[in-house]
C-alpha positions as CSV (number, residue, x, y, z in Angstrom):
1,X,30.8,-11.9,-2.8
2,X,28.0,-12.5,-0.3
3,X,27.2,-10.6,2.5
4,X,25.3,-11.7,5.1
5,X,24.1,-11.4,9.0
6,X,23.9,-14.6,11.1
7,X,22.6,-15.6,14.3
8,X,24.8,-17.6,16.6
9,X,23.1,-19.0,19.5
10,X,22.0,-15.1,21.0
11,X,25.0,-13.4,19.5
12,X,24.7,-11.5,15.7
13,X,27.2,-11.4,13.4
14,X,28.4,-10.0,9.7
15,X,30.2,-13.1,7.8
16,X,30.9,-13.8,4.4
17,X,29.3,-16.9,2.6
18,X,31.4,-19.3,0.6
19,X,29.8,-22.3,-0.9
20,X,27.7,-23.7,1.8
21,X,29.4,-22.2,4.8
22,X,29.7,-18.4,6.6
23,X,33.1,-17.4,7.5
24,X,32.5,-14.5,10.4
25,X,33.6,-11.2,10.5
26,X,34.6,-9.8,13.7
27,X,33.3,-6.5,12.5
28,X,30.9,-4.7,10.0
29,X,31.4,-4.8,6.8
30,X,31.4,-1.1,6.1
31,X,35.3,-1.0,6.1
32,X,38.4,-3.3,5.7
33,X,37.5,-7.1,6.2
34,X,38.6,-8.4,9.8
35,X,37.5,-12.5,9.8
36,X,37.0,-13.5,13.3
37,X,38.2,-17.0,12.6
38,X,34.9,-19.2,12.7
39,X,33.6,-20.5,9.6
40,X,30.6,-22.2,10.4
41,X,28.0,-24.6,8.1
42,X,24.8,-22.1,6.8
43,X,23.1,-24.8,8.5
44,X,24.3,-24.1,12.0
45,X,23.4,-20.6,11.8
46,X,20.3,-18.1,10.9
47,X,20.1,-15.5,8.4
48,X,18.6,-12.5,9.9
49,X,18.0,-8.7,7.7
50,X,21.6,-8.3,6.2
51,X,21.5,-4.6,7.4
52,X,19.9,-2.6,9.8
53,X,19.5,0.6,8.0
54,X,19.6,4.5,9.4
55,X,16.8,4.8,6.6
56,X,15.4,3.3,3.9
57,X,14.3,5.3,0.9
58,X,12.0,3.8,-1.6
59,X,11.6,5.2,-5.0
60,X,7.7,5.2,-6.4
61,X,6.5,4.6,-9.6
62,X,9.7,3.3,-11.1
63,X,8.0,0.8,-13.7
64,X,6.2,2.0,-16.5
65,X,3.9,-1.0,-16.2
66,X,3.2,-1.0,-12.6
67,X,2.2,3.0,-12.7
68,X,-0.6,2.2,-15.3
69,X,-1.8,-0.5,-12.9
70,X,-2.5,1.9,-10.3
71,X,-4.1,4.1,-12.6
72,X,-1.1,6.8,-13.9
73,X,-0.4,7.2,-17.3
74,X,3.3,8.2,-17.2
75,X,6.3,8.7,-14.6
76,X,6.6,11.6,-12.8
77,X,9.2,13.8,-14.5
78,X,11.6,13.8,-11.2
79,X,12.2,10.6,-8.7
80,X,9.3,10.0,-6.3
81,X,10.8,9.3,-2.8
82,X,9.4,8.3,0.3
83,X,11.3,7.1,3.6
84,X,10.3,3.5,5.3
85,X,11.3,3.1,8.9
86,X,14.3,1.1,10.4
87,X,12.2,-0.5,12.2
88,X,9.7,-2.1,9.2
89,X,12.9,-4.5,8.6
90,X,12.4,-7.9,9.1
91,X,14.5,-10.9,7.8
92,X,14.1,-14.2,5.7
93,X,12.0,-16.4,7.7
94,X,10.2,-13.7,9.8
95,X,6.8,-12.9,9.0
96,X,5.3,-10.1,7.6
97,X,2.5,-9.0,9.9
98,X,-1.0,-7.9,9.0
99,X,-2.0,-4.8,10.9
100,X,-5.9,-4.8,12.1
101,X,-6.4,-1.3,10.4
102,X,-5.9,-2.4,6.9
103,X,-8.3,-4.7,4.9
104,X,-5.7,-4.6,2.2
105,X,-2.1,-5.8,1.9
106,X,0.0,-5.9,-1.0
107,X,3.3,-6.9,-1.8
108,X,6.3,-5.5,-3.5
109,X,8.9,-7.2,-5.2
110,X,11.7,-4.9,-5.3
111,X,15.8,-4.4,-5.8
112,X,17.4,-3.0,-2.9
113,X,21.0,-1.3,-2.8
114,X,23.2,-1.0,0.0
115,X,24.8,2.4,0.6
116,X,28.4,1.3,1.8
117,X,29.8,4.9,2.6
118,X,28.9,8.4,3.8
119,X,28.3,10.5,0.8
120,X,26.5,13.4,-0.6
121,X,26.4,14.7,-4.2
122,X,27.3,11.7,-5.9
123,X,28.1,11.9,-9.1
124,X,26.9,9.1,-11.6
125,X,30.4,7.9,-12.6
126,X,31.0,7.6,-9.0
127,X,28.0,5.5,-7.5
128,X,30.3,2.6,-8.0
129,X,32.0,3.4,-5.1
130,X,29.5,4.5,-2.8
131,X,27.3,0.8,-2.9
132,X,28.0,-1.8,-0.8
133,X,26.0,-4.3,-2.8
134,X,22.2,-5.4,-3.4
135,X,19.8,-7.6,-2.0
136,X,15.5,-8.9,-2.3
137,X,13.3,-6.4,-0.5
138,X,9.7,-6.8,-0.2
139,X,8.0,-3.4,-0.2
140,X,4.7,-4.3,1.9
141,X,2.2,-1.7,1.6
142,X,-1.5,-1.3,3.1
143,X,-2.9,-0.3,0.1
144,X,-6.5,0.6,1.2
145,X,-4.6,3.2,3.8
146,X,-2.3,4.9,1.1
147,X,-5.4,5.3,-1.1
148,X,-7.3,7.3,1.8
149,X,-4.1,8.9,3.6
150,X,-3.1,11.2,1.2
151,X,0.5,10.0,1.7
152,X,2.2,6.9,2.5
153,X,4.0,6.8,5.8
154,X,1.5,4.6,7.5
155,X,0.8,2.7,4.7
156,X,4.4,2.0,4.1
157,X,5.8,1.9,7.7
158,X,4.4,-0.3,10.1
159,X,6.7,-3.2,11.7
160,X,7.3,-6.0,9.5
161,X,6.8,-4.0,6.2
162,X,9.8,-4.1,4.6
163,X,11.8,-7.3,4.2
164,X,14.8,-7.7,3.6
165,X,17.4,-10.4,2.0
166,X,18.8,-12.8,2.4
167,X,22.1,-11.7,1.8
168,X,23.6,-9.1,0.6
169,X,25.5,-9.6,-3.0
170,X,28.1,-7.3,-4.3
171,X,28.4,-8.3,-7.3
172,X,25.2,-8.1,-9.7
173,X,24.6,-7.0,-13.0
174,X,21.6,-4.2,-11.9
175,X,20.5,-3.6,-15.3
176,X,19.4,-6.7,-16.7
177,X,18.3,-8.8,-13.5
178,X,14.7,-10.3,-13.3
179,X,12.9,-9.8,-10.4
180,X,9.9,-12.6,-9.7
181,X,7.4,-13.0,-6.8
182,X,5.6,-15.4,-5.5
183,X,2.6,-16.0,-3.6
184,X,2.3,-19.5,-2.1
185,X,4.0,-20.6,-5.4
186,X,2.4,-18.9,-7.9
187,X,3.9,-15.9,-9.6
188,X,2.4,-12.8,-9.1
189,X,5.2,-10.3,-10.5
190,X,7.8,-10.9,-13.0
191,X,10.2,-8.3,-14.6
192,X,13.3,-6.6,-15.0
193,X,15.5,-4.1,-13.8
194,X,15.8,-2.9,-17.4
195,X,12.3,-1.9,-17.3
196,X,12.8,0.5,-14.7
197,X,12.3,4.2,-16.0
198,X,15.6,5.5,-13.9
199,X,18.5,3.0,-13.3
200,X,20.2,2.4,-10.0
201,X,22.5,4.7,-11.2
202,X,20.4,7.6,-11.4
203,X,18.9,6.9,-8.3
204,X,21.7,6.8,-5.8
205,X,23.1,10.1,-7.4
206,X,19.8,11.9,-7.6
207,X,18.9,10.6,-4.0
208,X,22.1,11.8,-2.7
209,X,21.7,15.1,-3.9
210,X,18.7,15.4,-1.7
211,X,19.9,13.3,1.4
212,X,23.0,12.5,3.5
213,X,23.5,8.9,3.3
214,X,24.9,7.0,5.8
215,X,26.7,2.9,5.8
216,X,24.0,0.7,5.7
217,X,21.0,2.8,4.2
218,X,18.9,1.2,1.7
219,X,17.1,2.2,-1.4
220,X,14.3,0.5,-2.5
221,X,14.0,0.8,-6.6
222,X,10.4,0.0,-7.2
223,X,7.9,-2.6,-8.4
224,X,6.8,-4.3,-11.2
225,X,3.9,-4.4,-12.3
226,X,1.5,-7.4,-10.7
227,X,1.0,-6.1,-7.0
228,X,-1.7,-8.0,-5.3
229,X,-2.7,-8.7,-1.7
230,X,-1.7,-11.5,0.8
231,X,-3.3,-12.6,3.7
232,X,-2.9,-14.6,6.7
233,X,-1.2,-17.9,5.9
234,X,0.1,-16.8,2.7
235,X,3.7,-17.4,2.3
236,X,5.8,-14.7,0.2
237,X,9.2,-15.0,-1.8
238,X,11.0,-12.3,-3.9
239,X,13.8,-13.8,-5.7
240,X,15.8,-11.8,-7.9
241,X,18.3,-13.2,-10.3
242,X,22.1,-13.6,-9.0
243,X,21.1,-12.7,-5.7
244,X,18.3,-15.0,-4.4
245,X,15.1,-15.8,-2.8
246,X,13.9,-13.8,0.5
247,X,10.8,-15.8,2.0
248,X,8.2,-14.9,4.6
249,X,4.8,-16.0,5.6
250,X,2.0,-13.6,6.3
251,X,0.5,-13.7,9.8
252,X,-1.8,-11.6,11.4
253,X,-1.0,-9.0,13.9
254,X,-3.7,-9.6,16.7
């Protein structure tokens, strides 16, 4: 099933896509399905960020191949976790904004899960039933600025810097889909979830165990290897296999 959010004229709403079309819900999807009764054409509607999340936590240095590009021989022997703000989502379409205090930009192709419930403590036989579903998030980071801040919440958190979509799918095989990026065309990264040194699985559990989460959080699983930066009239697509293809274009800030 496919999850999305739509804009309808200046009203938002949760619907379901089928085939070409969106059938709306009347309310969120975080509990029992209630259709409002309109199924309109995908073309008469716009996808905005499937979710607005509480938080968003991103795991570092997830891909064996992507820490040795930045310089790291070897994972870190727990989960690396940092928290992106609500307010870095952005949606298919919308552009991912280049801030004047970075002279360097990168992307991030990455998998993102939905948390559907509140839980705490997870167990790993019961993730299952605390996920929503997944969807393409792009985990934009000002490169220069993490290297000189000495941690990542500016690098990782201004407005437009983490995209997400463009739909949410809740049904995907997490440990064998390939994740690809492309910069005006061209691929930059290309890879697996079965590379990643700790499965979704582990994640969600392990994260839990650290951190309430609420309906509607987010975590992002890392990058492959093959970051590299964008600039202004770049356009940007993560597509990940049985989900789809999130697209933005790169603007600057001013």
């Amino acid at each position: 099933m496919r999850i999305c959010r739509v804009a309808v004229g200046d009203e938002l709403h949760y619907g379901v896509i089928e085939q070409e079309a969106v059938a709306l819900l009347s309310s969120h999807p975080f509990g029992p399905f209630e259709p409002e009764g309109r199924v309109l054409p995908l073309s008469e509607v716009r996808l905005v960020a499937p979710v607005l999340p509480s938080k968003i936590v991103a795991v570092g240095k997830n891909y064996l191949a992507h820490v040795r590009e930045m310089g790291g021989e070897a994972p870190p022997a727990d989960p690396m976790i940092f928290l992106k703000p609500s307010t870095a989502v952005v949606g298919p379409g919308e552009p991912i904004l280049l801030p004047w205090q970075s002279e360097q930009v990168e992307h991030e192709a990455e998998l993102a899960v939905v948390i559907g419930r509140l839980c705490r403590d997870v167990p790993e036989d019961r993730v299952a039933e605390v996920v929503l579903g997944y969807t393409c998030a792009n985990d934009v980071t000002a490169r220069d600025l993490q290297r000189t801040d000495g941690q990542w919440g500016r690098a990782k958190g201004f407005d437009s810097f983490c995209p997400l979509g463009p739909w949410i799918e809740t049904d995907l095989d997490v440990d064998t889909a390939a994740i690809e990026c492309r910069v005006n065309g061209e691929v930059r990264q290309s890879g697996s979830t079965g590379d990643m040194v700790r499965d979704v699985v582990e994640l969600v559990s392990w994260i839990s165990s650290v951190m309430t989460l609420l309906p509607g959080d987010v975590i992002l699983t890392g990058t492959p290897s093959g970051v590299s930066p964008v600039v202004a009239g770049d356009e940007v697509s993560v597509t990940i296999a049985g989900i789809g293809t999130l697209t933005n274009p790169v603007v600057d800030r001013g």
